[in-house]
MOPAC internal coordinates of N, CA, C and O (Angstrom, degrees):
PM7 1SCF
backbone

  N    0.0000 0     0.00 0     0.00 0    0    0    0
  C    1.4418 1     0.00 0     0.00 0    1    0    0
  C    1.5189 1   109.26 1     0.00 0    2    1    0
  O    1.2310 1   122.89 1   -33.04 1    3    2    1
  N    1.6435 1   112.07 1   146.96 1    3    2    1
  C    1.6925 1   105.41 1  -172.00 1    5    3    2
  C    1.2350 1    79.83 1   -96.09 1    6    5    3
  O    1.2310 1   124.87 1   -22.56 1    7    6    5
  N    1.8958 1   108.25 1   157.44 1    7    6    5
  C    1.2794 1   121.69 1  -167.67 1    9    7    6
  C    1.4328 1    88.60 1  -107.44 1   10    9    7
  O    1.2310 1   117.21 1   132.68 1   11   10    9
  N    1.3209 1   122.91 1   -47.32 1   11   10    9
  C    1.9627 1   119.17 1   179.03 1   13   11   10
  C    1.0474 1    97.19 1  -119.12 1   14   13   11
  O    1.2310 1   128.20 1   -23.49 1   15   14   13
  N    1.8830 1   101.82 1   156.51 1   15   14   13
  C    1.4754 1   112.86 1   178.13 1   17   15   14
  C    1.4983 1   101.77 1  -140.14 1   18   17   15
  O    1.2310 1   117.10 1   -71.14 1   19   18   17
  N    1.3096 1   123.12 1   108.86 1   19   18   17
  C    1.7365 1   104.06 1   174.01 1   21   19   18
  C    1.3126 1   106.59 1   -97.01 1   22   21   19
  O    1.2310 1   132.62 1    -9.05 1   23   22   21
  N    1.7541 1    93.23 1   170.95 1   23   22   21
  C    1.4878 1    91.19 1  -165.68 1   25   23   22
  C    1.6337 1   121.07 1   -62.55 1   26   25   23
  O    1.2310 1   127.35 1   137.61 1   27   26   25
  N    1.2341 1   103.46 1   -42.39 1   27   26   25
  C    1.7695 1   108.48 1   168.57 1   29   27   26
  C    1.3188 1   113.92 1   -17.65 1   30   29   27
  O    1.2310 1   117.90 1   124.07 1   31   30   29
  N    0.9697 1   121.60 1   -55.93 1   31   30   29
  C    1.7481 1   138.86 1  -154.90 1   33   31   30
  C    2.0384 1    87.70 1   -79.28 1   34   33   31
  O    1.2310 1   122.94 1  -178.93 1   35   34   33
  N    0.9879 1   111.97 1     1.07 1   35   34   33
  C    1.7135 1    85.25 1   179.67 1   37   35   34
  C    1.6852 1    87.92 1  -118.04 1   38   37   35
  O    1.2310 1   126.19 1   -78.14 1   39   38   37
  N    1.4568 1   105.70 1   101.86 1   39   38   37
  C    1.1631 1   116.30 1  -165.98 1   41   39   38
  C    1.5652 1   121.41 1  -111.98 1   42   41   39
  O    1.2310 1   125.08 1   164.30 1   43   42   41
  N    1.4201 1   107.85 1   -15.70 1   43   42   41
  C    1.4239 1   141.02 1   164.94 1   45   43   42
  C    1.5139 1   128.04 1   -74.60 1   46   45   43
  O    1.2310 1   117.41 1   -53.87 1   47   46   45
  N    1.3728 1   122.53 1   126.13 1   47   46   45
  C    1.0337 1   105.49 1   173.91 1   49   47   46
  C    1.6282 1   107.42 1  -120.78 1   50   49   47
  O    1.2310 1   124.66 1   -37.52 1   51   50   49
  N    1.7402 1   108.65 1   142.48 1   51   50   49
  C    1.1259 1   131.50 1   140.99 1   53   51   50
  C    1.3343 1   169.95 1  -107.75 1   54   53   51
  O    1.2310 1   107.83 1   -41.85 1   55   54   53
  N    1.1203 1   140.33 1   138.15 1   55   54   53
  C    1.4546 1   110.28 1   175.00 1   57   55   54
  C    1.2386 1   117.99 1  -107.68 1   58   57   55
  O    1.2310 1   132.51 1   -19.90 1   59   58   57
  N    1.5118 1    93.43 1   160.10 1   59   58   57
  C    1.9530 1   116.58 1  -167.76 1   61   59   58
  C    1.4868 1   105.32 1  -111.98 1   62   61   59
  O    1.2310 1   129.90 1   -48.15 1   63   62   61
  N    1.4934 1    98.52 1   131.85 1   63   62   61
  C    1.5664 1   100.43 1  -166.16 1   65   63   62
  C    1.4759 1    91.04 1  -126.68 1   66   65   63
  O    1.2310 1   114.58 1   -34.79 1   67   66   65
  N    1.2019 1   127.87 1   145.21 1   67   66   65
  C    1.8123 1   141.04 1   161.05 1   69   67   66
  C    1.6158 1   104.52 1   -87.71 1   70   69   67
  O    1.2310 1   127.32 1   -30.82 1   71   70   69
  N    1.1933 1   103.53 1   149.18 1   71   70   69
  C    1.5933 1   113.19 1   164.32 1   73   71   70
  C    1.2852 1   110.68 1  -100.22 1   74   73   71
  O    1.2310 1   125.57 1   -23.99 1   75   74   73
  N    1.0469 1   106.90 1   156.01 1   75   74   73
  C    1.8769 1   120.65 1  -162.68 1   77   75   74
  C    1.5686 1    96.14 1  -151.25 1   78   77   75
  O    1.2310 1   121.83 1   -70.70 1   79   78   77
  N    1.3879 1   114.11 1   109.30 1   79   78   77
  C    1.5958 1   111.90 1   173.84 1   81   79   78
  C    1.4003 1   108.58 1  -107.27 1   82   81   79
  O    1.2310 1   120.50 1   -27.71 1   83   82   81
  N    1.3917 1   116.65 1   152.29 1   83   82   81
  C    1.6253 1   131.04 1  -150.22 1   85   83   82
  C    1.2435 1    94.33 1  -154.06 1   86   85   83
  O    1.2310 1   127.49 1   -23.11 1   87   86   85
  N    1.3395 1   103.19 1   156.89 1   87   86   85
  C    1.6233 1   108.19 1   178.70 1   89   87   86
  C    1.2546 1    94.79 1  -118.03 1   90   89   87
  O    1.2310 1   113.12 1   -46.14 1   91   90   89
  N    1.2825 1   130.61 1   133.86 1   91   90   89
  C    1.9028 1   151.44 1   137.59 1   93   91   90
  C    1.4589 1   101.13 1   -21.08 1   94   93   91
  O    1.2310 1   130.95 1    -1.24 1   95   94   93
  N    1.4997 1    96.48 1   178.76 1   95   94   93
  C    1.5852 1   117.24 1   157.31 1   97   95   94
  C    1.1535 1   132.58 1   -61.88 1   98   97   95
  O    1.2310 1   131.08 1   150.63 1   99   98   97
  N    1.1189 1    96.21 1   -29.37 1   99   98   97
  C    1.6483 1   117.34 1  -167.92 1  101   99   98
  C    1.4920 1   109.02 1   -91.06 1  102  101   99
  O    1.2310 1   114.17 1   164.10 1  103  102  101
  N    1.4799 1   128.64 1   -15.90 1  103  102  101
  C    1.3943 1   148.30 1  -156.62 1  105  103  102
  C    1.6223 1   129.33 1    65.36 1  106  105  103
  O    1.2310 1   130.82 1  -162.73 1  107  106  105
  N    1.2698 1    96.73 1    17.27 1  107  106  105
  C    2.0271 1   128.33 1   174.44 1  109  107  106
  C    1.6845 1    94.40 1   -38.90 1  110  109  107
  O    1.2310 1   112.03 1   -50.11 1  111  110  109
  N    1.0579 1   132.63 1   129.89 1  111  110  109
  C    1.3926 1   109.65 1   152.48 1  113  111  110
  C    1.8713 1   121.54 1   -85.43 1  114  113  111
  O    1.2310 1   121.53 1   -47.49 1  115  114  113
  N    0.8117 1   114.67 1   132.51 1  115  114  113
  C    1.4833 1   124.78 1  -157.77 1  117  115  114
  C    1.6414 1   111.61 1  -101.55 1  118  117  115
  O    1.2310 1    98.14 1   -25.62 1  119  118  117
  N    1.2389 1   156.69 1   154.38 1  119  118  117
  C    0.9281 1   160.04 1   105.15 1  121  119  118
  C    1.2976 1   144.08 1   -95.08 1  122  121  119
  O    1.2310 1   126.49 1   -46.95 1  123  122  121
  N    1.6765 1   105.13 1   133.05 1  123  122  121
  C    1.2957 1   106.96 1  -166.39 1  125  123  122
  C    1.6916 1   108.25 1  -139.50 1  126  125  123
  O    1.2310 1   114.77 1   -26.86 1  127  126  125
  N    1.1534 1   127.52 1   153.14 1  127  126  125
  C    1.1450 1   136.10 1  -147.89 1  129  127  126
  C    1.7167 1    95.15 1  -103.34 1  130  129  127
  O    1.2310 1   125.67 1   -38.39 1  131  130  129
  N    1.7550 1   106.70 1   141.61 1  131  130  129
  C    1.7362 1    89.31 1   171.92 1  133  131  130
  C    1.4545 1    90.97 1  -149.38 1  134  133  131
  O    1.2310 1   120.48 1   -45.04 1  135  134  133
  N    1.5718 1   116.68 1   134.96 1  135  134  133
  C    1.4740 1   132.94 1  -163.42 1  137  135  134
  C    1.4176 1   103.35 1   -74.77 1  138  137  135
  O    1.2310 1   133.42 1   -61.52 1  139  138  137
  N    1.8874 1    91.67 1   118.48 1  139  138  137
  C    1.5034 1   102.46 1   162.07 1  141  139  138
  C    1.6420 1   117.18 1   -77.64 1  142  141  139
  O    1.2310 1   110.05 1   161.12 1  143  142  141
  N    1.1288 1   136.29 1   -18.88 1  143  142  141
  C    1.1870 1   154.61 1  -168.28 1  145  143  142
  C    1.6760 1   117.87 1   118.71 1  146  145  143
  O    1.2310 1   137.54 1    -9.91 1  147  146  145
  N    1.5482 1    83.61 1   170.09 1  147  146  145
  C    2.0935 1    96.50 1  -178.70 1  149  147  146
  C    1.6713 1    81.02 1   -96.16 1  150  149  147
  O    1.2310 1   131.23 1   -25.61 1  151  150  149
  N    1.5198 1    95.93 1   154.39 1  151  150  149
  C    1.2851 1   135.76 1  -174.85 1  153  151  150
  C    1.5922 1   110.15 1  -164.13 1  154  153  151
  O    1.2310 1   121.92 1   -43.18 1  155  154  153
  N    1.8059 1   113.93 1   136.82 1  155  154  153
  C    1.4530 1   125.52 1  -168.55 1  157  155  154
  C    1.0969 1    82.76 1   -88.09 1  158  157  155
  O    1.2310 1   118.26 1   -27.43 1  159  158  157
  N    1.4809 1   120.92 1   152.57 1  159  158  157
  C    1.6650 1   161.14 1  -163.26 1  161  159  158
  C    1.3877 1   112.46 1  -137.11 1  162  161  159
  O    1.2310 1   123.36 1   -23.46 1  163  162  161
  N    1.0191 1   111.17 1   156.54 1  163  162  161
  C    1.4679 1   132.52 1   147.42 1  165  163  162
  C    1.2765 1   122.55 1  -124.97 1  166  165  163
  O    1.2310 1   126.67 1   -56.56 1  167  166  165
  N    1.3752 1   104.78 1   123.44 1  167  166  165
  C    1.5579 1   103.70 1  -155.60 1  169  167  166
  C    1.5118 1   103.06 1  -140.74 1  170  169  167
  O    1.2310 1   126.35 1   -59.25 1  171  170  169
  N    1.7251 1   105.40 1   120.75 1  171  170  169
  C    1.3597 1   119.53 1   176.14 1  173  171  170
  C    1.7244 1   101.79 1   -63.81 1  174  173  171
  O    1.2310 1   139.19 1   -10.57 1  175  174  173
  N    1.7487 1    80.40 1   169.43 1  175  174  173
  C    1.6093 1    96.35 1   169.69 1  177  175  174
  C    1.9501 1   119.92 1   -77.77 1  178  177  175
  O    1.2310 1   136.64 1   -32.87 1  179  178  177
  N    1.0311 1    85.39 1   147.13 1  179  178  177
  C    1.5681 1    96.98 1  -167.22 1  181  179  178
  C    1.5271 1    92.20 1   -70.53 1  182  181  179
  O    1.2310 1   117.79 1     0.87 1  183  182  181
  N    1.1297 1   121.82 1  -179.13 1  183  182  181
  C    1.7745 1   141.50 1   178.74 1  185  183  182
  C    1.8228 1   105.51 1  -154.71 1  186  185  183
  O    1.2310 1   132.23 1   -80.76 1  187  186  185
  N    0.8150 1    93.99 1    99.24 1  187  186  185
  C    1.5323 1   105.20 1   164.26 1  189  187  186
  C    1.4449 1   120.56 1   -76.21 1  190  189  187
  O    1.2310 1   119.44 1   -75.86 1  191  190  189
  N    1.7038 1   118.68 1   104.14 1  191  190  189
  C    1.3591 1   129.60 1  -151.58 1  193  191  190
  C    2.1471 1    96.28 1  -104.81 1  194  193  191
  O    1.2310 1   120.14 1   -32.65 1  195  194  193
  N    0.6238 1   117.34 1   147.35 1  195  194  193
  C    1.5591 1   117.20 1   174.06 1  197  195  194
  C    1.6111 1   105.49 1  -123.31 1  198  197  195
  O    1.2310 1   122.95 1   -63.01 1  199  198  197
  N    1.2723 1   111.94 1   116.99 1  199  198  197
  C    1.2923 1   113.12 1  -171.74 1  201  199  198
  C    1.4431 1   109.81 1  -112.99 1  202  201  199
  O    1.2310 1   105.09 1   -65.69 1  203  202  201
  N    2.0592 1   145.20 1   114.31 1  203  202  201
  C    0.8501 1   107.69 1  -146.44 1  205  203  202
  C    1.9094 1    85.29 1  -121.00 1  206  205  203
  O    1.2310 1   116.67 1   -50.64 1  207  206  205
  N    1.0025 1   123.93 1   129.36 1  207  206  205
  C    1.6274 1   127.76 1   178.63 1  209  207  206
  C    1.6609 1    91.71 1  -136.00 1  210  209  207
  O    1.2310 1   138.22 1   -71.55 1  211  210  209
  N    1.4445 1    82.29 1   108.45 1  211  210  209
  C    1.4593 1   105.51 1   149.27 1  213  211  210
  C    1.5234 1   102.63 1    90.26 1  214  213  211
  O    1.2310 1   114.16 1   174.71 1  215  214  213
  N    1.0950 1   128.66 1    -5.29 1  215  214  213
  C    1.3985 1   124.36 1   167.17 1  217  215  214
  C    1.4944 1    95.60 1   129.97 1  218  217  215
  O    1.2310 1   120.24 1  -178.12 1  219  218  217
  N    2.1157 1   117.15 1     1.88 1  219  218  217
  C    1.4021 1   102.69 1  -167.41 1  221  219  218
  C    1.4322 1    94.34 1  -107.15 1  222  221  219
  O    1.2310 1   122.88 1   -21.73 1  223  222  221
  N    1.3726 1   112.08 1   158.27 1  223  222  221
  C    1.3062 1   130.27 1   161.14 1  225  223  222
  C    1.5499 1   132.89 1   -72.56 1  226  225  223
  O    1.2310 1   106.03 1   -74.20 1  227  226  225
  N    0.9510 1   143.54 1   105.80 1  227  226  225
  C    1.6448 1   130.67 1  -149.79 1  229  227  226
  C    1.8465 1    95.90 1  -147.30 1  230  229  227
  O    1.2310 1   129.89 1   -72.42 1  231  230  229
  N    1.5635 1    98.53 1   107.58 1  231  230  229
  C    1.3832 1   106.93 1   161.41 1  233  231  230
  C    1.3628 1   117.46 1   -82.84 1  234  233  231
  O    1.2310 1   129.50 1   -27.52 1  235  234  233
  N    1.6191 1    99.29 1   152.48 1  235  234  233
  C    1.4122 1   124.79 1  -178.47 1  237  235  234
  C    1.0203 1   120.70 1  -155.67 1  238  237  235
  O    1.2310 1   123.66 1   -58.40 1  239  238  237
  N    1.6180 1   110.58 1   121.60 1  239  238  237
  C    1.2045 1   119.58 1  -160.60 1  241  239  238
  C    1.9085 1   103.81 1  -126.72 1  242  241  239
  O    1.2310 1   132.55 1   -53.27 1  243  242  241
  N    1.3456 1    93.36 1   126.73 1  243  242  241
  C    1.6521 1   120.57 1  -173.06 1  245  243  242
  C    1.1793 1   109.59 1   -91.76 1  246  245  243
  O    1.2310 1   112.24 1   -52.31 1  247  246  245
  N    1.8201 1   132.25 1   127.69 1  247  246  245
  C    1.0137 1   131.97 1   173.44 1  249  247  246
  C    1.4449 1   110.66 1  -141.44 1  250  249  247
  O    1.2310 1   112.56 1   -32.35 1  251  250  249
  N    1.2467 1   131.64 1   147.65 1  251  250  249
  C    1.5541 1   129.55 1   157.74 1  253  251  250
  C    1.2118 1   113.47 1  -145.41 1  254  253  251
  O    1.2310 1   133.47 1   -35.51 1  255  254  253
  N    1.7013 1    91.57 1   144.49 1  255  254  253
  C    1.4751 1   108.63 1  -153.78 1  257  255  254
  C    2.0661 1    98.52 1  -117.44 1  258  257  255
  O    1.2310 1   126.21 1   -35.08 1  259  258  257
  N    1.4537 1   105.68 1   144.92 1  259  258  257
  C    1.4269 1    83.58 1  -171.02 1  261  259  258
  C    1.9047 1    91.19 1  -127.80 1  262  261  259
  O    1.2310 1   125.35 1   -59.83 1  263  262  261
  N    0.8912 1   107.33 1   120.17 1  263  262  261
  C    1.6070 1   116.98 1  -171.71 1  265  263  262
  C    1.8540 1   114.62 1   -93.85 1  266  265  263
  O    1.2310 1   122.04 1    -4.75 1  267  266  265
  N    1.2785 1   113.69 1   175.25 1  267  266  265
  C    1.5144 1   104.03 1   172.51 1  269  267  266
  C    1.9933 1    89.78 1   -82.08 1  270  269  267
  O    1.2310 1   128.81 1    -1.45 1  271  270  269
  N    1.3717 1   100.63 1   178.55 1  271  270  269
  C    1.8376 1   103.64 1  -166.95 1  273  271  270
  C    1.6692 1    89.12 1   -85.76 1  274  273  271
  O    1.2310 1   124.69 1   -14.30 1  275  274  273
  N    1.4972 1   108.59 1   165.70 1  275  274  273
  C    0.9806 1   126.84 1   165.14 1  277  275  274
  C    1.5530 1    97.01 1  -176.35 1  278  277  275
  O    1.2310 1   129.89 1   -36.41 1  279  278  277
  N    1.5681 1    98.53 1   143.59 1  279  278  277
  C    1.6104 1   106.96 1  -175.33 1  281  279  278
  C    1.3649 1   121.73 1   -63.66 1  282  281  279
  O    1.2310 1   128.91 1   152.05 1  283  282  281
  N    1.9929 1   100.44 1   -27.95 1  283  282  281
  C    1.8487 1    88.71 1  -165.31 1  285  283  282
  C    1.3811 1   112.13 1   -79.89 1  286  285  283
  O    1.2310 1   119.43 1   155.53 1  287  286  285
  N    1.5591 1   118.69 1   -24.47 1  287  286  285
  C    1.6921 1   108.48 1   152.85 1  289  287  286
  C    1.7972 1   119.35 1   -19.41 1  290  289  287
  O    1.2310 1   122.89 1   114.98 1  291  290  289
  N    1.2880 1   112.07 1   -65.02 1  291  290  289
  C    1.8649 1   121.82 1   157.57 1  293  291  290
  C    1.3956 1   117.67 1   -50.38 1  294  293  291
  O    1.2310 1   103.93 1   164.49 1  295  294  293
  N    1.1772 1   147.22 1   -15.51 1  295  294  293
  C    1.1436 1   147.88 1   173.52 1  297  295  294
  C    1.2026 1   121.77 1  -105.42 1  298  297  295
  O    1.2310 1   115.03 1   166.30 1  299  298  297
  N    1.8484 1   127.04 1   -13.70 1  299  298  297
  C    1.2334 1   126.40 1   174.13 1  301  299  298
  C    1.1572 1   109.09 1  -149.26 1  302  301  299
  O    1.2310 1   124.01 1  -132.98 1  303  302  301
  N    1.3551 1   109.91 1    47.02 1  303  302  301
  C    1.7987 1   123.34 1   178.17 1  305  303  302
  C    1.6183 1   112.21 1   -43.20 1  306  305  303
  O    1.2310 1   127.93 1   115.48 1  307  306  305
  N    1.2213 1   102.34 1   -64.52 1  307  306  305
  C    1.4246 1   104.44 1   176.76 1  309  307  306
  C    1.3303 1   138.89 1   -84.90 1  310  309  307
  O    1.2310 1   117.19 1  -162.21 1  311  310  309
  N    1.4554 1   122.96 1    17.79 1  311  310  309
  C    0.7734 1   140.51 1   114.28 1  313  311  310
  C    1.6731 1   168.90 1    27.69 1  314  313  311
  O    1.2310 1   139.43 1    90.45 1  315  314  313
  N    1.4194 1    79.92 1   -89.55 1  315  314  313
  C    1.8478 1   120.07 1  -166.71 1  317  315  314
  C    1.3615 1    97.02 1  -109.14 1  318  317  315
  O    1.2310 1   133.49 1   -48.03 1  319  318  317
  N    1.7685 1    91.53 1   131.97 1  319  318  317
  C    1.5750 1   115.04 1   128.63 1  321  319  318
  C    1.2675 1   138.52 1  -104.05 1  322  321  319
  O    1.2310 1   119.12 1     3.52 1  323  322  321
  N    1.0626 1   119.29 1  -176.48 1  323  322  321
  C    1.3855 1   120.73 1  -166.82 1  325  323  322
  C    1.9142 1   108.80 1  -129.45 1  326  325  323
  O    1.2310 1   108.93 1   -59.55 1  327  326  325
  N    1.1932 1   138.33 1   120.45 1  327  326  325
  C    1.3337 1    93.93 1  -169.70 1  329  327  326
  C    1.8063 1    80.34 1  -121.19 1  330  329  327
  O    1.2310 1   126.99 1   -22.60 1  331  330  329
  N    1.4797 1   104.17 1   157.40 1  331  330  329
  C    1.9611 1   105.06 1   170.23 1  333  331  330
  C    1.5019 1    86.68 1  -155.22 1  334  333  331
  O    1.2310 1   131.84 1   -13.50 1  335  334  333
  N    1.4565 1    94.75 1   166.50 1  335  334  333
  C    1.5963 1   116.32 1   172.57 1  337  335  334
  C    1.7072 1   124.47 1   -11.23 1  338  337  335
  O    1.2310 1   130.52 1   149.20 1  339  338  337
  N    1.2160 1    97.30 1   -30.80 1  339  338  337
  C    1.8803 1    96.28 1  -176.12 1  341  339  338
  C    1.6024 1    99.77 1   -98.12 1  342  341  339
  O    1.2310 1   122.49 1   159.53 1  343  342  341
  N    1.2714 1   112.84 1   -20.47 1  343  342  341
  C    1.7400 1    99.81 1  -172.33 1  345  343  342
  C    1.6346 1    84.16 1   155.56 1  346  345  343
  O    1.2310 1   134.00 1    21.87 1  347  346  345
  N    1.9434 1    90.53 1  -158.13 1  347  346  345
  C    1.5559 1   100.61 1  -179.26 1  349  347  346
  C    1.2443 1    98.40 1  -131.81 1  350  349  347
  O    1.2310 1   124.43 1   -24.99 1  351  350  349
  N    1.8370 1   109.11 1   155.01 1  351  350  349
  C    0.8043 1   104.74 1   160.82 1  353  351  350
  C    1.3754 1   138.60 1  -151.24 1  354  353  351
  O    1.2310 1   106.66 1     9.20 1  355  354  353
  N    1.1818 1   142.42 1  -170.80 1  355  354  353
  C    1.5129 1   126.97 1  -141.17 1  357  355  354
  C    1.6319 1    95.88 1  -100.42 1  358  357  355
  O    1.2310 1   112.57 1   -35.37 1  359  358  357
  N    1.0839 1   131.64 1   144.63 1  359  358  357
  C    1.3999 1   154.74 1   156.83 1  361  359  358
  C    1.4474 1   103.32 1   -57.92 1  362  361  359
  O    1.2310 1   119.55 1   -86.17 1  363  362  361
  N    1.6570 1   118.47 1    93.83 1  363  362  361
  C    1.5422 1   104.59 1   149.15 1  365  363  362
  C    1.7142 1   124.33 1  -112.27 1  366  365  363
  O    1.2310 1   130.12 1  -170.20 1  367  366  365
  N    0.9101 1    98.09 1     9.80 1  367  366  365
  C    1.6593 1   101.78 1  -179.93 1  369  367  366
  C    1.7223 1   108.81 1  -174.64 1  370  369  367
  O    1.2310 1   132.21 1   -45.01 1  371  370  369
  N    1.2616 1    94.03 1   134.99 1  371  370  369
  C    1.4730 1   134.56 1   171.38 1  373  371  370
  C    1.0363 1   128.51 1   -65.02 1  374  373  371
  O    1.2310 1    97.66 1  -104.37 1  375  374  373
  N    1.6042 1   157.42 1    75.63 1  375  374  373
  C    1.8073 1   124.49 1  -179.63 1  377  375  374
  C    1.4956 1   111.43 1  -125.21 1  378  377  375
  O    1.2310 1   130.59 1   -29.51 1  379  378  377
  N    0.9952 1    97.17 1   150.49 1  379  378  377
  C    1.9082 1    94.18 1   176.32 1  381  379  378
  C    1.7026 1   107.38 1   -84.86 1  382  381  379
  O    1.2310 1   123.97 1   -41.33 1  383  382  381
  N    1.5688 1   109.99 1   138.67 1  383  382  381
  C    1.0826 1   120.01 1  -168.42 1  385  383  382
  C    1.8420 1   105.71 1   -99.94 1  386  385  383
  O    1.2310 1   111.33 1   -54.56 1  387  386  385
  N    1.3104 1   133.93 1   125.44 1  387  386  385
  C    1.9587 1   110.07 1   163.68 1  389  387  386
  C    1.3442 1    99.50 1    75.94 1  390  389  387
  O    1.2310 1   113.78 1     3.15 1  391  390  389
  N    1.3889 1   129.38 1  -176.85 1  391  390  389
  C    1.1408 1   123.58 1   177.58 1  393  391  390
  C    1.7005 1   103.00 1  -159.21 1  394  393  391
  O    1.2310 1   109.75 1    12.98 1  395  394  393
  N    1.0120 1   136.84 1  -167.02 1  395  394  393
  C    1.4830 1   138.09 1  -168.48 1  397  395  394
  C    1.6654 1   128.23 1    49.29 1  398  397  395
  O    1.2310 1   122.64 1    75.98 1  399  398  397
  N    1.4384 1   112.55 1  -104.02 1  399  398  397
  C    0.9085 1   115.71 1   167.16 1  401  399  398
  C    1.9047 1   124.74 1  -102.08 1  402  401  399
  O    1.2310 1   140.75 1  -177.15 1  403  402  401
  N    1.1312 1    77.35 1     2.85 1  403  402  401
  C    1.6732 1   109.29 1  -177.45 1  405  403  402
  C    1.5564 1   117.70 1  -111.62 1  406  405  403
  O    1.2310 1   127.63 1  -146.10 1  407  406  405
  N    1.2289 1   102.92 1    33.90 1  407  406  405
  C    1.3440 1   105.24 1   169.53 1  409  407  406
  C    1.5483 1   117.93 1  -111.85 1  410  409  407
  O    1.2310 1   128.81 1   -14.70 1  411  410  409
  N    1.5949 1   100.64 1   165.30 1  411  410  409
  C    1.5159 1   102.92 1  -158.77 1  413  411  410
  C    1.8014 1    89.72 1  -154.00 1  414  413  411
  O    1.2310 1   119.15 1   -18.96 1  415  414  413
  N    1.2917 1   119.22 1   161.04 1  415  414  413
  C    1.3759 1   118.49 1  -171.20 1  417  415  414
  C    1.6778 1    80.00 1  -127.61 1  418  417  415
  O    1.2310 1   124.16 1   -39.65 1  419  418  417
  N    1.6196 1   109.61 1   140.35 1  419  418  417
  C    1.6637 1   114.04 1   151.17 1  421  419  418
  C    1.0945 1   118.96 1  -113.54 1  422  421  419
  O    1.2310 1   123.29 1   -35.34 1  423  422  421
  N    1.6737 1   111.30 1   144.66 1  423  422  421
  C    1.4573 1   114.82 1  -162.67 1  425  423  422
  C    1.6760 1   103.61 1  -111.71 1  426  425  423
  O    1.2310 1   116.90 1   -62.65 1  427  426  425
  N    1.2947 1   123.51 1   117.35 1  427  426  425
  C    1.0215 1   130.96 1  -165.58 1  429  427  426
  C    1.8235 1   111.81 1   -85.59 1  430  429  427
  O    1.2310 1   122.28 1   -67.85 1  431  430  429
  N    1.6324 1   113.24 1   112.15 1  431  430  429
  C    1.5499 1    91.58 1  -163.64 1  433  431  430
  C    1.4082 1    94.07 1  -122.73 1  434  433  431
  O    1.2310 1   119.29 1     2.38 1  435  434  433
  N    1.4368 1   118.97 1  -177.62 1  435  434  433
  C    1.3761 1   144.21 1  -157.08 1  437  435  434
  C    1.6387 1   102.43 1  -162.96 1  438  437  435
  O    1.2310 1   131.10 1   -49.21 1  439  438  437
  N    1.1745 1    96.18 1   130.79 1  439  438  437
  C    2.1932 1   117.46 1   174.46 1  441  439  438
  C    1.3013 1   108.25 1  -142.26 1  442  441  439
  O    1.2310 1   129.97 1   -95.34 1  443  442  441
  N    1.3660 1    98.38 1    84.66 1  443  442  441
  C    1.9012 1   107.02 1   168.04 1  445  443  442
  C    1.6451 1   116.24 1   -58.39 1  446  445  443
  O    1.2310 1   128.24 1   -46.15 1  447  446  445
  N    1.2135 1   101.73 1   133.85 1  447  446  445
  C    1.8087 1    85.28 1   178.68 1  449  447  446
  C    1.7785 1    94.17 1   132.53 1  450  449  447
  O    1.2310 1   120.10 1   180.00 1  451  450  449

């Protein structure tokens, strides 16, 4: 976990998208993504994990993103993606970064594939 983050260091920008599921005509349940806004990041290096079950090969790619705080990150954790330059990716964990006026939330992501 980073213990400080200044603002400099969020040098990246992304955008954060919510999922919103809908049903079709047909009663399909559907999902579709709708932009919470771009916001600058700081964003570690990814790790490309190879996981092998069953004889298959399965990439996984690790990212965390550390934003200024905002609550609805806490209110729709699971949710959210994130999308930046390499792709998007999925929101699995939340943490608060610093504390006071120096706080920052990191968004812990995952891109199967």
């Amino acid at each position: 976990m980073v213990k400080t983050v200044r603002s400099g260091e969020l040098n990246y920008q992304i955008e954060i998208f919510q999922k919103e599921y809908t049903k079709n005509n047909t009663g399909e349940s559907v999902t579709s993504l709708t932009s919470i806004g771009k916001r600058f990041a700081k964003r570690s290096a990814d790790a490309d994990n190879a996981n092998d079950d069953d004889g298959a090969v399965r990439s996984i790619n690790e990212c965390d993103f550390i934003v200024r705080f905002e609550n609805m990150y806490f209110t729709n954790s699971t949710n959210l993606v994130v999308r930046d330059f390499t792709g998007d990716f999925e929101v699995t964990g939340v943490e608060v970064v610093g504390y006071g006026r120096k706080r920052f939330v990191q968004l812990k992501g995952v891109r199967r594939g």
